[in-house]
C-alpha positions as CSV (number, residue, x, y, z in Angstrom):
1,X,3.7,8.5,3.1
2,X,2.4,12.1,2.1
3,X,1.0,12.6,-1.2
4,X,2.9,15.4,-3.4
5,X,1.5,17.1,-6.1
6,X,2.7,20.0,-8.8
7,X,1.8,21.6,-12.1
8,X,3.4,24.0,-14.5
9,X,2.3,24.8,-17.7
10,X,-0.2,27.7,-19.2
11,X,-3.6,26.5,-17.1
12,X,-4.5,27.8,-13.7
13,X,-2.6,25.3,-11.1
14,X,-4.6,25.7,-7.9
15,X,-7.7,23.6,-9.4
16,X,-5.3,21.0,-10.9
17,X,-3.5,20.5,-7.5
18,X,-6.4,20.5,-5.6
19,X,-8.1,17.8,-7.7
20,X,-4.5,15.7,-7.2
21,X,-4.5,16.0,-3.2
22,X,-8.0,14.6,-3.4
23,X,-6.8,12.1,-5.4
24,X,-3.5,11.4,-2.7
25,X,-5.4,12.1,0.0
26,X,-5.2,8.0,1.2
27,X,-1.4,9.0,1.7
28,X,-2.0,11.6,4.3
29,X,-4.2,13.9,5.7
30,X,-3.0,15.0,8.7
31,X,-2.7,18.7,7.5
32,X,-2.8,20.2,3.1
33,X,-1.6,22.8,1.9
34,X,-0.3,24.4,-1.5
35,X,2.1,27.2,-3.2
36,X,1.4,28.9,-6.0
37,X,4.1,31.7,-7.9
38,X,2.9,34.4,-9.8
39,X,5.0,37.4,-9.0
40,X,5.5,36.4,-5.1
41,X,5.4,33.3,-4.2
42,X,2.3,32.6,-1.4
43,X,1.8,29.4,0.6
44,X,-1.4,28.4,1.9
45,X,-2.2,25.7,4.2
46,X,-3.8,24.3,7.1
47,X,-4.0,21.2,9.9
48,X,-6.8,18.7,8.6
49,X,-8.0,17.2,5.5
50,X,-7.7,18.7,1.7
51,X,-11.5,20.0,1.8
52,X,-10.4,22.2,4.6
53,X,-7.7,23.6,3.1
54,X,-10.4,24.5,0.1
55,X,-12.3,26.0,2.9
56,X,-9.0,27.8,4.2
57,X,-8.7,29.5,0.6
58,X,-12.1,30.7,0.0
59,X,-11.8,34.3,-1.1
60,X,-8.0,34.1,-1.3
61,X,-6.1,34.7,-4.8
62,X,-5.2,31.8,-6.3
63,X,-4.1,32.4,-9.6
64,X,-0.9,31.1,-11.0
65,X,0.2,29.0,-13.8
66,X,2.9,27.2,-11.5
67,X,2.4,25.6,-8.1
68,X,2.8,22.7,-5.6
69,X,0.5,20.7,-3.4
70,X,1.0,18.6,-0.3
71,X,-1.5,16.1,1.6
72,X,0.5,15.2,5.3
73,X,1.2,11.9,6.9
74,X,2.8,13.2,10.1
75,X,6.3,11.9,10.6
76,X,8.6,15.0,12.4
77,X,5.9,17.9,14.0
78,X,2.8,17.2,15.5
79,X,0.3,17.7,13.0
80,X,-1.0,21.4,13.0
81,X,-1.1,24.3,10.4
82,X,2.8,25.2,11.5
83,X,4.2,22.2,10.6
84,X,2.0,21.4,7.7
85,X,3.9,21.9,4.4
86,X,4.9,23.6,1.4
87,X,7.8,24.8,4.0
88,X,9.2,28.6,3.5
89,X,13.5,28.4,3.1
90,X,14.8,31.3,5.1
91,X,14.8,34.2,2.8
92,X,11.0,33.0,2.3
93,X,12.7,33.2,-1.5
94,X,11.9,28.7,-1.9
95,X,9.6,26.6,-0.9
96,X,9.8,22.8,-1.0
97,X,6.9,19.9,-0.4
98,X,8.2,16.8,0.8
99,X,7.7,13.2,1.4
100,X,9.8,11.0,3.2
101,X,12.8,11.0,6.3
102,X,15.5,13.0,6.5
103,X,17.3,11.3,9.3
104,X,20.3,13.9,10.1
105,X,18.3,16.8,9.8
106,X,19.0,17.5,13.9
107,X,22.9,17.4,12.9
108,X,22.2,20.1,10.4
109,X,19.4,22.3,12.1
110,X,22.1,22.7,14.4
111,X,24.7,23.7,12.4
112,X,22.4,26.5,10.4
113,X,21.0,27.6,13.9
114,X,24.5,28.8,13.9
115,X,24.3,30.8,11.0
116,X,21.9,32.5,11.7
117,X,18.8,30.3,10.4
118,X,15.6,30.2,12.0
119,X,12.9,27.9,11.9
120,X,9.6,28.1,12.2
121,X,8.4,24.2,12.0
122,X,9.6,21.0,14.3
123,X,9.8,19.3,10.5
124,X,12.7,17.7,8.4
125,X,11.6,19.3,5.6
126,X,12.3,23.2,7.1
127,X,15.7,21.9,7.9
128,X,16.1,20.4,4.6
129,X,15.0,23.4,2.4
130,X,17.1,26.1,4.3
131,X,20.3,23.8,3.9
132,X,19.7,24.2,0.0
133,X,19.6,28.1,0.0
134,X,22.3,27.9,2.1
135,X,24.4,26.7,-0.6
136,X,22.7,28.6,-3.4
137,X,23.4,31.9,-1.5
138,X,26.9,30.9,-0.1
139,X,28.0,29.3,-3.9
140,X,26.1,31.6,-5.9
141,X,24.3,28.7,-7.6
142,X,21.6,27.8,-9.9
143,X,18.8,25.9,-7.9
144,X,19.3,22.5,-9.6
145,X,22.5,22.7,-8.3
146,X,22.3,23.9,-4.9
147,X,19.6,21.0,-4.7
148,X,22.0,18.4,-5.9
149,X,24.8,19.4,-3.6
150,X,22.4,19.4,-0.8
151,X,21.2,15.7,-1.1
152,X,24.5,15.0,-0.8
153,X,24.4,15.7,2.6
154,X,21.4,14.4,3.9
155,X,20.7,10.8,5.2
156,X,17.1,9.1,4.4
157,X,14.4,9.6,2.1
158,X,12.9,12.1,-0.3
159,X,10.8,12.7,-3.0
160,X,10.5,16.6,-3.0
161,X,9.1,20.0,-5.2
162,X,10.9,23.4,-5.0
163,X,10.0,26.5,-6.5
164,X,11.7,29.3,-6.4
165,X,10.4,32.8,-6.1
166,X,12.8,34.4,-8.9
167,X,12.3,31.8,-11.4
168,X,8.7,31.7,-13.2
169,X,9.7,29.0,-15.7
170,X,10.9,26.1,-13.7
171,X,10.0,23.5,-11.0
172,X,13.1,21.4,-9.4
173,X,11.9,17.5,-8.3
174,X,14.2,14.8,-7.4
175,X,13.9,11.2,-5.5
176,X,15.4,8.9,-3.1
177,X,13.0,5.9,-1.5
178,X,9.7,8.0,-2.2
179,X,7.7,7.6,-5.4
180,X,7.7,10.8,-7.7
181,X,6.2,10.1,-11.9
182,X,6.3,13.1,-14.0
183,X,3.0,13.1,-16.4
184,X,4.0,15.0,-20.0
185,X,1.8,17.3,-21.6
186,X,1.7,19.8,-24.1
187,X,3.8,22.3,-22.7
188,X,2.7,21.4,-19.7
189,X,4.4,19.2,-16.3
190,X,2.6,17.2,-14.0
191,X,4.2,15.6,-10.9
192,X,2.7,13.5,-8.4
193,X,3.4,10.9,-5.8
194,X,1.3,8.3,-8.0
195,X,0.1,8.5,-11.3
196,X,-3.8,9.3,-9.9
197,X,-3.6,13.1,-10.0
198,X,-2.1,12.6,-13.6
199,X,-4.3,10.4,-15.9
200,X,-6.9,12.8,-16.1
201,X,-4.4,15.1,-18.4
202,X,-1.9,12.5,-20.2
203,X,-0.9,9.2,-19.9
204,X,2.9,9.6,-21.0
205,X,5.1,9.9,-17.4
206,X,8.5,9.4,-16.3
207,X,9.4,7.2,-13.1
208,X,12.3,9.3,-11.3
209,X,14.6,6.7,-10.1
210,X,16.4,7.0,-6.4
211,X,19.0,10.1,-6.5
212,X,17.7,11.7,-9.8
213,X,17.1,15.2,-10.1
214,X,14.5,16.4,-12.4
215,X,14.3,20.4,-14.0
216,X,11.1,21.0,-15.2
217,X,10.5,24.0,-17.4
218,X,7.3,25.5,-18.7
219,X,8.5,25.6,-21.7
220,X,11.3,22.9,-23.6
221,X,12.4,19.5,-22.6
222,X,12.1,17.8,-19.4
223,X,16.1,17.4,-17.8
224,X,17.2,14.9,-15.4
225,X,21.0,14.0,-14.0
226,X,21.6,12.2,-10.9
227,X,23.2,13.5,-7.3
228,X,26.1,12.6,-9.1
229,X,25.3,15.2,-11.7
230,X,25.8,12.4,-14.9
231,X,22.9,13.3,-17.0
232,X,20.1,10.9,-18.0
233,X,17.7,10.5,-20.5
234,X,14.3,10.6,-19.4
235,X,12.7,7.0,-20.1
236,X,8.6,7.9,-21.3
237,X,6.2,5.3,-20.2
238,X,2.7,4.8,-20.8
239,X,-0.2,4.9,-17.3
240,X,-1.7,1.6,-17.9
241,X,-4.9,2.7,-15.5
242,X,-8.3,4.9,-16.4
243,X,-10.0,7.7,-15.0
244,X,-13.1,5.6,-13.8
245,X,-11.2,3.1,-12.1
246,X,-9.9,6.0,-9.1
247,X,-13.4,7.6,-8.9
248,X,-16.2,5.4,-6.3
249,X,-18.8,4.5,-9.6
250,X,-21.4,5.2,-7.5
251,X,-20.4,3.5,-4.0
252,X,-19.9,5.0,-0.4
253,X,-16.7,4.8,-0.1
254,X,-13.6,3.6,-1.8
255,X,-13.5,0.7,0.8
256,X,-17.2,-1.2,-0.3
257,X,-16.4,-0.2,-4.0
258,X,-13.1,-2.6,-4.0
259,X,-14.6,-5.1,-1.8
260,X,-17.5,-5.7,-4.1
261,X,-14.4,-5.5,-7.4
262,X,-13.3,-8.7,-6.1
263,X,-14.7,-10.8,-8.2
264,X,-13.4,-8.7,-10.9
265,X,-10.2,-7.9,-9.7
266,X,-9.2,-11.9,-8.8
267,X,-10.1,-12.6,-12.8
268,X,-8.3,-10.2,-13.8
269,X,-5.2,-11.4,-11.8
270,X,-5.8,-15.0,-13.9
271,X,-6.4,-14.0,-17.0
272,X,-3.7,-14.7,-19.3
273,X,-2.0,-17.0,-16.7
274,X,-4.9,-19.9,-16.3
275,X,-5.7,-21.3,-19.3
276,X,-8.5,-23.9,-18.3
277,X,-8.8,-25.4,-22.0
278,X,-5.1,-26.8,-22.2
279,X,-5.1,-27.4,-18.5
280,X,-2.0,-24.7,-17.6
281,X,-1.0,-22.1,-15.3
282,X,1.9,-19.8,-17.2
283,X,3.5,-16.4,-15.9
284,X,5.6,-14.9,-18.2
285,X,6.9,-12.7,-15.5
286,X,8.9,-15.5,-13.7
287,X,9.3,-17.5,-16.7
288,X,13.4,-16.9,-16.9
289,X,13.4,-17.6,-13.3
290,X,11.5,-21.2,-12.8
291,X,14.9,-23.1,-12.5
292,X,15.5,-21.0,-9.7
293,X,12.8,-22.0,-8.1
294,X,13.3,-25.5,-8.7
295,X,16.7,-25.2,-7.3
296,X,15.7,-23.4,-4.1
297,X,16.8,-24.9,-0.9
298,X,14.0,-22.0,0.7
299,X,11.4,-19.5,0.1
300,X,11.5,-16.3,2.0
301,X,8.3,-13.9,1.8
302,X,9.1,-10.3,2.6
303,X,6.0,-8.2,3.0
304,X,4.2,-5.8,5.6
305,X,0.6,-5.9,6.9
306,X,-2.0,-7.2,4.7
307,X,0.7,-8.1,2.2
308,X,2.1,-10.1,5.2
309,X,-0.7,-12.0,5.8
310,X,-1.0,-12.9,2.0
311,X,2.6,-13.9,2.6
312,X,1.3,-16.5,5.6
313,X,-1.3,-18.3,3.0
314,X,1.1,-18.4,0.8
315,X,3.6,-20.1,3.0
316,X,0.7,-22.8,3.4
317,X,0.2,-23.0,-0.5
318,X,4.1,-23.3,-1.4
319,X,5.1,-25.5,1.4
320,X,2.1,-27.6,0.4
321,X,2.3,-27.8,-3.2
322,X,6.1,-27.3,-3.8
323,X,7.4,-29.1,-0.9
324,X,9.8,-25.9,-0.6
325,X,10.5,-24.5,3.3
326,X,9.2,-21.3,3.4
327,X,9.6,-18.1,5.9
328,X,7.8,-15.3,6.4
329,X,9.3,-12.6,7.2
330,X,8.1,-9.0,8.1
331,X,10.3,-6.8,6.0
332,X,10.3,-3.9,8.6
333,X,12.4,-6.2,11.0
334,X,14.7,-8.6,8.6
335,X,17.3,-6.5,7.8
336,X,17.5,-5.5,11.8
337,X,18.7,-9.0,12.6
338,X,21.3,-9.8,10.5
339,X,19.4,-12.2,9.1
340,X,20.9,-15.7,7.2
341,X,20.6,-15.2,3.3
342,X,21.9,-17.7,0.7
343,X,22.4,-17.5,-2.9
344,X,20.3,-20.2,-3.7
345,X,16.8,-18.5,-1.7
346,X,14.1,-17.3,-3.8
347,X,13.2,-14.2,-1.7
348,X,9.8,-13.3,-2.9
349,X,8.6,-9.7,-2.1
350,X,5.2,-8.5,-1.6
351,X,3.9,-5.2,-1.8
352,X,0.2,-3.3,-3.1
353,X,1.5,-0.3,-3.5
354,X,5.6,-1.4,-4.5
355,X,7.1,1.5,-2.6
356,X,6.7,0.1,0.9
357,X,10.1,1.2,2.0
358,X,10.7,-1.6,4.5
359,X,10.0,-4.1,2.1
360,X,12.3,-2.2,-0.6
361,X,15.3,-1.7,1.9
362,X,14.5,-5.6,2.8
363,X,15.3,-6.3,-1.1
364,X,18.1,-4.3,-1.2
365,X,19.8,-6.4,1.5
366,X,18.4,-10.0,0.1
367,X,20.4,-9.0,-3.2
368,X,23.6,-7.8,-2.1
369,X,23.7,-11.6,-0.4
370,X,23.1,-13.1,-3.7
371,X,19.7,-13.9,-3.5
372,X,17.0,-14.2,-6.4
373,X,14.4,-11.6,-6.4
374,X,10.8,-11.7,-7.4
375,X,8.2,-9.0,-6.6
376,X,4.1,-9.4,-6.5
377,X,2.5,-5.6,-6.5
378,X,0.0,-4.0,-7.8
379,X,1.3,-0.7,-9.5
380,X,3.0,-0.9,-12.8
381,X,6.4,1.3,-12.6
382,X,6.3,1.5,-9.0
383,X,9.9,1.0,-7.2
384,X,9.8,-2.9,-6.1
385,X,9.7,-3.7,-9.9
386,X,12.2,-1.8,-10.7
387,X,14.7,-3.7,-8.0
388,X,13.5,-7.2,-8.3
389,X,15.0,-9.6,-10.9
390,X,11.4,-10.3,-12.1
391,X,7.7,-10.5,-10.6
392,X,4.3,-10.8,-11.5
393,X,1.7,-7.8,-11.2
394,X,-1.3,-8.5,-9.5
395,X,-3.2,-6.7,-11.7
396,X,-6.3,-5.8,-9.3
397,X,-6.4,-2.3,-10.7
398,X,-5.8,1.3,-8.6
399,X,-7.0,0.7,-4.3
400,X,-7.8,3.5,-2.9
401,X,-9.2,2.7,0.1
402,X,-6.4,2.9,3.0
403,X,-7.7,-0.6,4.5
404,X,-6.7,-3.0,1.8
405,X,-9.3,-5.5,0.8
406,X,-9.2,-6.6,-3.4
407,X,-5.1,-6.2,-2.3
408,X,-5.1,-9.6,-0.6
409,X,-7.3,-12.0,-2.4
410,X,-5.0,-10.7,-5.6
411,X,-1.9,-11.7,-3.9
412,X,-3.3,-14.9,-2.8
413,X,-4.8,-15.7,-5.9
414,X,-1.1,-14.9,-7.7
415,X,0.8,-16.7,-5.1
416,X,-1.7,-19.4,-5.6
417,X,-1.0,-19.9,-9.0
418,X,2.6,-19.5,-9.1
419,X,2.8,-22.5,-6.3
420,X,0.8,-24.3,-8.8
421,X,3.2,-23.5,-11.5
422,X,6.2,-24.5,-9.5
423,X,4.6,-27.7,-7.9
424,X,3.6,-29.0,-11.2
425,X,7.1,-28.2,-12.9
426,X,9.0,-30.1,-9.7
427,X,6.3,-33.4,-9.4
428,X,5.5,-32.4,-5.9
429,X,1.6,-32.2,-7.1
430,X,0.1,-35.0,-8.7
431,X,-1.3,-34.1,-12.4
432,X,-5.2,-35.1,-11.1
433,X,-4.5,-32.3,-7.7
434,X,-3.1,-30.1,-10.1
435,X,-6.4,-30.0,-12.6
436,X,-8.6,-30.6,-9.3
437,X,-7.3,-26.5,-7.8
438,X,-7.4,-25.6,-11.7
439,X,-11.1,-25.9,-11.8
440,X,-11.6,-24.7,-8.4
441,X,-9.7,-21.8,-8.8
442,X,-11.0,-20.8,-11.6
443,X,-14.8,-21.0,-10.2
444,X,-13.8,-18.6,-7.2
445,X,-14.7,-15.2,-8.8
446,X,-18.1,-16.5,-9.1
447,X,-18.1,-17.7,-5.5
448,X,-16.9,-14.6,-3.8
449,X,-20.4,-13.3,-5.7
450,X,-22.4,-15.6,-4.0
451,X,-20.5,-14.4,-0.7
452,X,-21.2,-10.8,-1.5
453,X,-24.9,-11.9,-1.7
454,X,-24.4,-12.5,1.8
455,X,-24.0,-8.3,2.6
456,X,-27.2,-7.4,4.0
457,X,-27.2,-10.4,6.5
458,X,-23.6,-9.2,7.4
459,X,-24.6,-6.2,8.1
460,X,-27.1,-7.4,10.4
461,X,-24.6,-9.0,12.4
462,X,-22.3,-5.6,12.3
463,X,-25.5,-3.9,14.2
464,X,-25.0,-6.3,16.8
465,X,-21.7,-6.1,17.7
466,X,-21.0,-2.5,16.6
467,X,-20.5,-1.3,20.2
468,X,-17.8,-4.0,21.1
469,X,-14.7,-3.4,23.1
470,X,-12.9,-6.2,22.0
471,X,-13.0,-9.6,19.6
472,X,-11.3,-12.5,19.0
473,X,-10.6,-14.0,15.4
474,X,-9.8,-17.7,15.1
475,X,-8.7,-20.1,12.5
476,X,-6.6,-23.3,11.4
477,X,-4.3,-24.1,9.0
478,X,-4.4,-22.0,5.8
479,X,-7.2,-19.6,7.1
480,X,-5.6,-18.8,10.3
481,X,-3.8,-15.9,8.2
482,X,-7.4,-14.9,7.3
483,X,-8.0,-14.7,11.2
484,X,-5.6,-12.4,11.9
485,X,-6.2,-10.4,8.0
486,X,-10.1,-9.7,9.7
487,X,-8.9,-8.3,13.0
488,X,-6.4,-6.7,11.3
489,X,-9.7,-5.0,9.2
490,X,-11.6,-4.4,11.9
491,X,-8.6,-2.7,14.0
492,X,-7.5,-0.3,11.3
493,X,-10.9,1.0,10.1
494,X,-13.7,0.8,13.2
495,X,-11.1,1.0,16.2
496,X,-12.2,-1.8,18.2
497,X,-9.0,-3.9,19.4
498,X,-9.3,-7.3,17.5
499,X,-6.6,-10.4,17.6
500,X,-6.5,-12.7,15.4
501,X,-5.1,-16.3,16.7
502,X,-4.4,-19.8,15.4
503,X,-7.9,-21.4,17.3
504,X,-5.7,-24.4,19.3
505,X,-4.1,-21.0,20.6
506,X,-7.0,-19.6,22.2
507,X,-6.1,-21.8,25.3
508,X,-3.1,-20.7,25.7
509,X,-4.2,-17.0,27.1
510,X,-6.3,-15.7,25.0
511,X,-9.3,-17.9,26.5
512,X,-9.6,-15.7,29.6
513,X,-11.0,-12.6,27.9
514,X,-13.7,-14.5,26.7
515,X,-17.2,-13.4,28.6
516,X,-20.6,-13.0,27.5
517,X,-19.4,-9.7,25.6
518,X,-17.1,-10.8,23.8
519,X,-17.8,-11.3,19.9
520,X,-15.5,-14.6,18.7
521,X,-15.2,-14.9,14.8
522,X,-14.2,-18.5,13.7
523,X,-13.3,-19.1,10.5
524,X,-15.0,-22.9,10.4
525,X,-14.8,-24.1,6.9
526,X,-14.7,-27.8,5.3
527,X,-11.3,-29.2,5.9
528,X,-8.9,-31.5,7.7
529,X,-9.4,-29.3,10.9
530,X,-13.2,-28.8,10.7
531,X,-13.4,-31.4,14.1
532,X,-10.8,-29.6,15.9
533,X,-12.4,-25.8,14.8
534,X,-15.5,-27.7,16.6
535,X,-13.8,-28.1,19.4
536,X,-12.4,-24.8,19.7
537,X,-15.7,-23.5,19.0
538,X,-17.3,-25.7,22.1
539,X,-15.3,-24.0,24.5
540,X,-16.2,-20.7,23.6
541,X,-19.7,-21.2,24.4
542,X,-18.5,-22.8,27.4
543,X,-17.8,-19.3,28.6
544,X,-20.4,-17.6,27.0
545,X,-18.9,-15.9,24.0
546,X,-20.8,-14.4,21.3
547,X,-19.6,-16.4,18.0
548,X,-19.6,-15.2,14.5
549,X,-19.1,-18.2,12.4
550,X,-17.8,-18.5,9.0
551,X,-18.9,-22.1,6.9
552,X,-19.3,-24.2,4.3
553,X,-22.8,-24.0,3.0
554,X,-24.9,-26.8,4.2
555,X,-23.1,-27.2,7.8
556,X,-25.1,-28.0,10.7
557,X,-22.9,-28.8,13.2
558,X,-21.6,-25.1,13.6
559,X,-25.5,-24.0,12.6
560,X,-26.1,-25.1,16.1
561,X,-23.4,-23.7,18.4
562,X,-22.6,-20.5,17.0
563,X,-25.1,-17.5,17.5
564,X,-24.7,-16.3,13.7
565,X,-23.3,-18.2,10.6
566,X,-22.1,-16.7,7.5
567,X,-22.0,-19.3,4.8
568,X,-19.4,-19.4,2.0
569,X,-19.5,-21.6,-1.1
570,X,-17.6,-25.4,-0.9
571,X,-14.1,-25.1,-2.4
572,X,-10.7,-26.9,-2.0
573,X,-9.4,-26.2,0.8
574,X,-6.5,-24.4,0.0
575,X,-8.8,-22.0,-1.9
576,X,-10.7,-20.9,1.1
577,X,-8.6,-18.5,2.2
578,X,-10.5,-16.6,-1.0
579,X,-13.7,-17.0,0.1
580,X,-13.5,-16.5,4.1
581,X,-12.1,-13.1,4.2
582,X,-14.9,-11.5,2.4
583,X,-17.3,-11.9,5.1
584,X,-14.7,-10.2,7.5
585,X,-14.0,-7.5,5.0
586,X,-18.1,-6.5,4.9
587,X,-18.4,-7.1,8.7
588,X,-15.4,-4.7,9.0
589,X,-17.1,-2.1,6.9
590,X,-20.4,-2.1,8.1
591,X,-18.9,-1.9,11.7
592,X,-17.1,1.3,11.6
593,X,-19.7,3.1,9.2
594,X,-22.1,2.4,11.7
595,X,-19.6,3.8,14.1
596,X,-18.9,7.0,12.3
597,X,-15.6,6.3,11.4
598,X,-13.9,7.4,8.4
599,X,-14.0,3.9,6.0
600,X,-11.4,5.3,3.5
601,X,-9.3,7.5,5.9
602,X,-8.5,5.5,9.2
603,X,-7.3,7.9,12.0
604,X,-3.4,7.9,11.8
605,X,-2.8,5.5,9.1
606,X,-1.5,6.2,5.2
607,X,-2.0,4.0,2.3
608,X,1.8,3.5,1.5
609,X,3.9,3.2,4.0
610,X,7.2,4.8,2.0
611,X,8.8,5.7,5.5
612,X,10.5,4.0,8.1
């Protein structure tokens, strides 16, 4: 989950790689540091966040036309300025950056320990980079070689950067399970984690694939072969995202910036796909693959966190519209269980940033059973598109923020649509329910407006309950994934321990924290369950709970049991989901600003999870 970064080329690198762990910094930033080679080749970094590290290197010499960057997610080593990288090899002759697991790097510590090796670090990465001069030295190699014979004995993950101290004119990359794109300039390299610290300076990049090594010169053509040394011919792609979508435009923080894109970001996920004057919902992305769907005995969601959650509503919108049994399944645990996969599943993967590498190893088993793959993200060329048999981007343009928020009502609103797709095609929606969700979905934009209307009275409410312990998130039906999406928000970003629970659940345990300081949030809409929400609601106050209420506008009933009310525009009911988790995204915010936490950078957490 660490963001790399590296340039080489005829412009000073130091201010480019800064600029691009700025830019990564919602993968890590635990510790940042940065190499640089002109003449010798210094490292400079530090424990904490990039802006420290520019601190760090005030007054230092930074000048160099070639260099690497790093922003930390701590995996192996405490994080401290030891253990943060770019990581010395013995001789002090390479260094290496790296992202990702290398799971038998104890195996082969111990082996160089008995070669004489010494490390500094408690990190993966040390092990890694001393095992490649190891077999430079031994073999006499060229780098790009002793690299590729190296990855051939390690177990796990990389995406990594090496430079080495004799050679002025090259950068070594390669990739296994962590994202690396390679921007092209005039005679000039970029390489990043994403393509955020690149579309500043070109928009043409190369996606490494898994076990590709790339050498990158200063000057000539850009050379890849895999671990398998067969070469390959570098596939150029166009960045399909702007500058001005990865800077805040004027907001706080990245967080309140995508919440208030929503309205945006969920038109932009129809457009081209809802066409309200013939009446139709078409995805070209799937469009090869409909029969599948119409043959499948089951749906299987794979997904983590928020994407998870999306996965839940969309259980509730398939299972409802397509009459097709659907599980959900978090992708970090499926392929522990030696889970039941048959050939006639549609496995449907979801993932923001595509590289989630539970969700990817998750596909990987899916399809060697035979199973149909389709992948919902967000990132064009990220991995998950490149191992699915087909998918549907989200379109909800770059989130920087690490809580996700625009992420979720994107997924829904795709999954939404692709259950209306398939339930039409099958007859398991009538024509008349079909049109009805049409015209409802596409008003929603324009009702998560009127919700964000609603922002200073949230924040109100925040004010109130800042100073919680603990709260309690309840809902039925389709919003009880919105329940557990809001503690989920609140959790990640303010630190207050939140659950979110179906609301006929409450009695079975959760009812006894309830006390007079206990904030409940009840997700209350119009629906088939609004009596049994009531209910539910009713013995809160019983015991004194402070409720936070989410409801249709209008409602009176709620008006005068709950101590606050949030109102939300009327839609179908299978929309809602939409609508209600707006509220819990602003009361989330406001929350943990008013805390002092850090919005965009929540303590221990990373944007993409592209670790085990």
């Amino acid at each position: 989950m660490c963001g790399i970064v590296g340039y080489i080329g005829n412009k000073e690198a130091y201010p480019i790689l800064i600029k691009g762990l700025h830019r990564l910094e919602y993968r890590g930033y635990d510790s940042a540091g940065v190499a640089l080679l002109n003449g010798t080749l210094n490292v400079y970094k530090c424990k904490g966040k990039v802006s420290d590290l520019e601190k760090f290197n005030e007054g230092k010499d930074l000048h160099g036309n070639i260099g690497i960057g790093h922003t930390r997610w701590a995996t192996h080593g405490e994080p401290n300025d030891i253990n943060a990288h770019p990581h010395y090899s013995e001789s002090r002759n390479l260094v290496m950056i790296h992202n990702g697991i290398i799971e038998n790097y104890s195996a082969i510590k111990q082996e160089l320990k008995k070669r004489g090796h010494h490390f500094e670090s408690d990190t993966d990465t040390e092990v890694l980079i001393h095992l490649i001069e190891e077999i430079q030295v031994k073999d006499n190699l060229k780098l790009a070689e002793a690299v590729r014979l190296a990855l051939n004995e390690v177990v796990g993950a990389y995406a990594i950067l090496i430079l080495a101290k004799a050679d002025t004119n090259e950068l070594i990359a390669a990739k296994k399970g962590s994202p690396l794109v390679i921007g092209i300039g005039k005679d000039e390299f970029y390489i990043a984690s994403d393509a955020t610290p690149i579309v500043e300076y070109t928009k043409d990049v190369v996606y490494l694939e898994d076990e590709e090594i790339a050498i990158i010169p200063r000057h000539g053509e850009l050379k890849i072969k895999t671990i398998k040394n067969k070469p390959k011919t570098p596939h150029v792609s166009q960045l399909e995202i702007n500058l001005e979508t990865i800077e805040k435009g004027g907001f706080e923080h990245f967080m309140l910036k995508e919440i208030y894109e929503q309205p945006r970001s969920v038109r932009d996920c129809m457009r081209g796909r809802l066409n309200m004057t013939k009446g139709m919902v078409q995805l070209g992305g799937i469009a090869d693959y409909e029969q599948k769907f119409l043959n499948a005995k089951r749906i299987v969601f794979l997904a983590c966190g928020t994407s998870w959650h999306a996965g839940l509503v969309g259980e509730y919108l398939f299972e409802d519209l397509t009459r097709i049994p659907v599980e959900v399944e978090y992708a970090s645990e499926f392929r522990y269980r030696n889970p039941i996969i048959y050939e006639d599943d549609v496995v449907i993967a979801i993932s923001q940033s595509g590289e989630t590498a539970d969700t990817l190893a998750a596909i990987e088993l899916a399809k060697s059973k035979g199973a149909t793959i389709i992948g919902i993200c967000n990132v064009v060329g990220s991995s998950i598109p490149r191992h699915t048999h087909a998918g549907v981007y989200t379109h909800a343009g770059p989130e920087i923020g690490v809580a996700s928020t625009k992420a979720f009502t994107a997924q829904v609103t795709v999954l939404t649509l692709m259950a209306l797709r398939i339930g039409l095609r099958k007859g398991t929606i009538p024509a008349s329910r079909f049109h009805q969700i049409l015209t409802e979905l596409d008003a929603i934009p324009n009702k998560i407006t009127e919700v964000l209307e609603k922002n200073d009275q949230i924040k109100y409410i925040a004010d109130i309950y800042k100073d919680a312990n603990n709260a309690l998130y309840l809902g039925r039906g389709v919003t009880f994934p919105v329940a557990l999406e809001g503690a989920l928000k609140l959790k990640e970003i303010s630190y207050i321990h939140a659950e979110g629970y179906p609301a006929a659940e409450m009695k079975h345990g959760p009812i006894a924290l309830i006390d007079e300081e206990m904030p409940v949030v009840v997700i209350a809409t119009r629906g088939p369950n609004y009596e049994k929400v009531v209910s539910n609601i009713q013995e809160v106050k019983a015991r004194k709970g402070k409720l936070i209420a989410i409801v249709t506008e209008g409602d009176e009933i709620v008006k005068d049991l709950a101590h606050h009310i949030i109102e939300i525009p009327a839609t179908d009911e299978i929309l809602a989901p939409l609508l209600a988790v707006i509220p819990l995204q602003l009361l989330s915010y406001h929350i943990a600003v008013m805390r002092g936490c850090n919005v965009d950078q929540p303590r221990n957490l990373a944007k993409s999870v592209t670790v085990e």
